[in-house]
C-alpha positions as CSV (number, residue, x, y, z in Angstrom):
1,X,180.3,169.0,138.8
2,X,180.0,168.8,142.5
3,X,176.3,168.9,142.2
4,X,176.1,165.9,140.3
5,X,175.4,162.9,142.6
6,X,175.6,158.8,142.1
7,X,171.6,157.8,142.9
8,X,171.7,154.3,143.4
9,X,168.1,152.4,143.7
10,X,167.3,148.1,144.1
11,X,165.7,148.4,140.6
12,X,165.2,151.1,137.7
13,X,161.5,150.5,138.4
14,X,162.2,152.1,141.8
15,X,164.4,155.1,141.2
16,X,163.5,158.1,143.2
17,X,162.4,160.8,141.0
18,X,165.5,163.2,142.6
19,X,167.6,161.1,140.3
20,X,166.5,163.2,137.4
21,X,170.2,164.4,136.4
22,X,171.8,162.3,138.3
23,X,173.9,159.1,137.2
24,X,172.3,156.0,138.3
25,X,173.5,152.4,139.6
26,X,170.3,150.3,139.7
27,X,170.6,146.9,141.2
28,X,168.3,146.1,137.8
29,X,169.7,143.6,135.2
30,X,170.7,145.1,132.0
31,X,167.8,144.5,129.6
32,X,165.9,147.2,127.2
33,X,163.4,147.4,129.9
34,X,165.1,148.3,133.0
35,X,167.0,150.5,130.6
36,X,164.2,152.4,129.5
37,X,162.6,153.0,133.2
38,X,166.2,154.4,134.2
39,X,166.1,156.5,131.4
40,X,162.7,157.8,131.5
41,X,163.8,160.3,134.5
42,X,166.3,162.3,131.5
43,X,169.8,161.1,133.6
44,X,173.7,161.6,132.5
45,X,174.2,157.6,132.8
46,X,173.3,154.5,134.6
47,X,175.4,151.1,135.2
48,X,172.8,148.2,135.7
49,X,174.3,144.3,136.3
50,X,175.1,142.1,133.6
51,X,173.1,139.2,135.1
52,X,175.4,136.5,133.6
53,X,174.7,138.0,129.8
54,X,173.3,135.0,129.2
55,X,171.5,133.5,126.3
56,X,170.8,136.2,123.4
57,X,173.1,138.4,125.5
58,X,169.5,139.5,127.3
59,X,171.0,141.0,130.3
60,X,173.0,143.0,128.4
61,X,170.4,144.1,125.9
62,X,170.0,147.6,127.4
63,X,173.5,149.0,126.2
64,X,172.4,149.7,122.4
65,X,169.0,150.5,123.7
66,X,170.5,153.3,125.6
67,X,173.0,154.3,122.3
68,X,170.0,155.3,120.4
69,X,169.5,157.9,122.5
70,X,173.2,159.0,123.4
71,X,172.6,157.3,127.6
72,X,175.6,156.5,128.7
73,X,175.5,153.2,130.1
74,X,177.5,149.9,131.3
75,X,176.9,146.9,133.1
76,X,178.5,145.1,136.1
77,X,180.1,141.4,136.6
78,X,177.6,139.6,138.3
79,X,180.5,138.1,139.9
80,X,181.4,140.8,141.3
81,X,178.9,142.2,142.9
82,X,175.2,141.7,143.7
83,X,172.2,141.9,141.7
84,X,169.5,143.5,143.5
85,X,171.5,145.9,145.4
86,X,172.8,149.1,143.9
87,X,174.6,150.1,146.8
88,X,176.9,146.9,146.7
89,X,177.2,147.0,143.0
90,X,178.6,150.5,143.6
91,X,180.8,149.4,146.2
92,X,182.1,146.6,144.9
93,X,180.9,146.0,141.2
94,X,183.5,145.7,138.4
95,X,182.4,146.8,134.7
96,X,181.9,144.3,132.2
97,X,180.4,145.5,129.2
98,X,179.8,149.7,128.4
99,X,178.0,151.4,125.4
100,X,179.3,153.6,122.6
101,X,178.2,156.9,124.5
102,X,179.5,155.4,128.0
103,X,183.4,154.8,126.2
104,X,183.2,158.1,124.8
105,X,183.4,159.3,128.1
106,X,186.6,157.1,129.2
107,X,184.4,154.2,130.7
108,X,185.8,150.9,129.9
109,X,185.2,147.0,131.2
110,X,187.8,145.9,134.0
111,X,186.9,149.4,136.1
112,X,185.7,149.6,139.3
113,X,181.7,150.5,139.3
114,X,182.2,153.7,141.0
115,X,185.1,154.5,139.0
116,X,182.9,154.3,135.7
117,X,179.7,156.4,137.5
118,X,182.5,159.5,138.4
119,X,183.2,159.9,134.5
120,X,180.0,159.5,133.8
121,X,179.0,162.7,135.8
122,X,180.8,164.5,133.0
123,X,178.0,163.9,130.3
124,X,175.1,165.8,129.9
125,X,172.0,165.3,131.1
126,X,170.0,163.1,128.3
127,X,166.3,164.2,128.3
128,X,165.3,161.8,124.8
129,X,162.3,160.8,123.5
130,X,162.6,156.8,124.3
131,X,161.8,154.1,121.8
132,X,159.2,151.9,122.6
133,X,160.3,148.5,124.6
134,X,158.6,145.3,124.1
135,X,159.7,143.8,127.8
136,X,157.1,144.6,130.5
137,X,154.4,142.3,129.0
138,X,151.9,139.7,131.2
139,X,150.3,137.0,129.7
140,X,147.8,133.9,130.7
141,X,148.8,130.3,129.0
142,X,146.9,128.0,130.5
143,X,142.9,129.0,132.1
144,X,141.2,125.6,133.1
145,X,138.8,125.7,135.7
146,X,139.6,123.5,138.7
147,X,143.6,123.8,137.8
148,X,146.2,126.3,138.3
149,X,146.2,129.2,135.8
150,X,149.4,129.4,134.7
151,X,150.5,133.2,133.8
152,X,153.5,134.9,132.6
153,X,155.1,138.2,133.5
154,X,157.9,139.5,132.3
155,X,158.7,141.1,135.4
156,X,157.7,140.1,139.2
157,X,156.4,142.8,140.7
158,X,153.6,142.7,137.9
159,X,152.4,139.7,140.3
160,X,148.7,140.8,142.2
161,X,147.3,139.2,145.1
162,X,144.4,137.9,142.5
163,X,147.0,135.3,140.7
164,X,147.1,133.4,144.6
165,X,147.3,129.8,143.2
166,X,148.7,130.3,139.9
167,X,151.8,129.6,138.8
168,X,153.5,131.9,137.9
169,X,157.0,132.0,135.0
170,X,158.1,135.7,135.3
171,X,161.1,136.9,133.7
172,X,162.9,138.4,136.4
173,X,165.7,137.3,138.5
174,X,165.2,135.3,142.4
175,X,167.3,138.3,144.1
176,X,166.0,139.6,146.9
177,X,166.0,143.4,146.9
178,X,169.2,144.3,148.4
179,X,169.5,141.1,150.0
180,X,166.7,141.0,152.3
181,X,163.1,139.9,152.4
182,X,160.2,141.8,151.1
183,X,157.4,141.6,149.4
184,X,158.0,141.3,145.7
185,X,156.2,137.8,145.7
186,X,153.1,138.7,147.0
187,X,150.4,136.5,146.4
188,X,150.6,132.8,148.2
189,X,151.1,131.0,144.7
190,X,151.0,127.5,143.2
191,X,154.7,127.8,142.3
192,X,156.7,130.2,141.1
193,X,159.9,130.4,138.2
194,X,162.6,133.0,137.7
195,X,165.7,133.3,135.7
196,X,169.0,132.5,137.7
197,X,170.9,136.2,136.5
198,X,173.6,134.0,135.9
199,X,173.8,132.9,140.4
200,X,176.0,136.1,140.6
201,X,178.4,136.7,143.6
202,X,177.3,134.7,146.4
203,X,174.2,133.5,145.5
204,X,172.5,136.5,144.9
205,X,170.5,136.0,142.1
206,X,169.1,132.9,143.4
207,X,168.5,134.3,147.0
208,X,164.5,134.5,146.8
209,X,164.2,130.3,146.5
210,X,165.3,129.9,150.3
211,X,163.3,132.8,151.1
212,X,160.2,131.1,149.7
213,X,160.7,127.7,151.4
214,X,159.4,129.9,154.4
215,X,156.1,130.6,152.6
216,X,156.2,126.9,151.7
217,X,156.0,128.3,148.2
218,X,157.9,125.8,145.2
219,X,159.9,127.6,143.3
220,X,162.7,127.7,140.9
221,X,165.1,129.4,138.4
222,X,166.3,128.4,134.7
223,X,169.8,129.1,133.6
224,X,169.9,132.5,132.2
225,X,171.9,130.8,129.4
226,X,169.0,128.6,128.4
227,X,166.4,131.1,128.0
228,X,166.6,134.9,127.7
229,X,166.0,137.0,130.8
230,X,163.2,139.4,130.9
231,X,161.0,137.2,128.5
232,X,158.7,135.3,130.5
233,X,157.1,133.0,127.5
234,X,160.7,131.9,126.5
235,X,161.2,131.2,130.1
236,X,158.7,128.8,129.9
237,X,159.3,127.5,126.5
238,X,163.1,127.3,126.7
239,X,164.5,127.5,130.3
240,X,166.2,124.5,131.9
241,X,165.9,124.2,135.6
242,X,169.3,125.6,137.3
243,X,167.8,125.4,141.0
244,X,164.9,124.7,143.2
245,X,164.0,125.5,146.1
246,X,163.1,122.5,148.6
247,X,159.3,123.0,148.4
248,X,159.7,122.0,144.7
249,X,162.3,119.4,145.2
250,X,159.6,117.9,147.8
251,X,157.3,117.8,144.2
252,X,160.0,116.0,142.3
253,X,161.2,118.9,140.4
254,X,165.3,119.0,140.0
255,X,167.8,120.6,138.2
256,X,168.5,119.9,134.5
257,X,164.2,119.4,133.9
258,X,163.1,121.9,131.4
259,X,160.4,124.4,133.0
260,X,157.6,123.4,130.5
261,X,158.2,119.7,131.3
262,X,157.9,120.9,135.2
263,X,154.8,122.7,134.8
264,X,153.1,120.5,132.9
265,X,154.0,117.7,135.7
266,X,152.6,120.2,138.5
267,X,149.3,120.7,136.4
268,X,149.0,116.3,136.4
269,X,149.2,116.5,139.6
270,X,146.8,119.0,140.4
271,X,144.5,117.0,137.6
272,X,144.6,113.8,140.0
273,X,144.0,115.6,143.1
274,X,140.8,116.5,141.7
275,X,140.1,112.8,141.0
């Protein structure tokens, strides 16, 4: 058992491919696909955040995902830890929720993070056929010429350098990889719109607003209990504004707006510039 070691990684997308049977702590929300990228590697378990649950318990999602296949997984408070960072949700993440195959180990919610990855080094490696995911999806809702496209990822780093001026809804949250800048958020864009992970433990999941201010870039997060996270369209079509940054405060945009009413304003005004 001593070989077995606790990978952790920012995201599941990231994972080194050494954490082939391993157990992972991913600073990656909980959803089906985050889920499905830890689990692609064949692993004995992975703890991802619980990003506030939120609405259609989305950040949870990947727990039965992961029972179908017999991964042991669980999820961490976002209050007690940060999203983003697997290193601090290993440090100091507390278990929320855990899946059928993760209690049959002894995990439980209330544990320490770290606690819950040690028994999960007991399970065998799980080298499954995956079911298919529906997450991971990027669509285009709005292609006038003259105006902002407005496009729709599920997750961020889907972005390219070709959506510069767009605005972008994606699906994921406004962390910053383990609490520092990068370069998620390439392209210079229009404006921008994430799901708040439910804020999290100091800020985290909201961190990537401030950041953007330096870009001058507006941007801003729906609640993660008005809109599911990981599902850009609903984003768009459900979210309510939770926080903005002051780029798109400087535009008029302010908590408690819903995102569609907000991007529709931001296309009027780029209508009467052309004027």
């Amino acid at each position: 058992m001593e070989s077995v070691r606790i990978v952790t990684a920012s995201s599941s997308a990231t994972l080194p491919a050494d954490c082939r049977g391993q157990v992972v702590v991913s600073g990656s929300y909980g959803g089906e696909y985050n889920a499905w990228h830890a689990a692609k590697w064949g692993i004995r378990g992975v703890v991802l955040c619980d990003a506030g649950v939120g609405c259609d318990r989305a950040g949870v999602k990947g727990l039965d995902y992961l029972d179908r296949v017999g991964v042991p997984a669980a999820t961490a408070d976002a209050m007690s830890c940060h999203i983003a960072d697997g290193e601090h949700i290993l440090e100091h993440g507390r278990v929320s929720f855990v899946n059928a195959a993760a209690a049959a180990l002894g995990c439980m919610p209330g544990e320490t993070v770290r606690d819950c990855a040690g028994r999960m080094k007991a399970g065998p490696v799980v080298d499954a056929t995956l079911p298919a995911i529906s997450g991971g999806q990027r669509f285009t809702v709005h292609d006038v010429p003259g105006e902002p496209k407005v496009i729709c990822t599920d997750a961020a780093p889907m972005l390219t350098l070709e959506d510069a001026g767009a605005i972008a809804v994606t699906g994921s949250h406004a962390a910053l990889f383990r609490g520092r800048p990068d370069d998620v958020i390439r392209p210079q864009l229009h404006a921008v719109f994430f799901s708040d992970a439910g804020v999290g433990l100091d800020g985290a999941g909201i961190a990537r607003l401030a950041d953007l201010d330096g870009r001058a870039m507006p941007a801003g997060t729906v609640s993660a209990d008005s809109a599911p996270i990981g599902d850009a369209r609903r984003i768009l079509a459900e979210g309510v504004l939770s926080h903005v940054n002051r780029s798109a405060a400087a535009l008029g945009l302010a908590p408690g707006q819903r995102l569609r009413d907000a991007v529709d304003g931001l296309l009027r005004r780029a209508q009467e510039a052309r004027r």
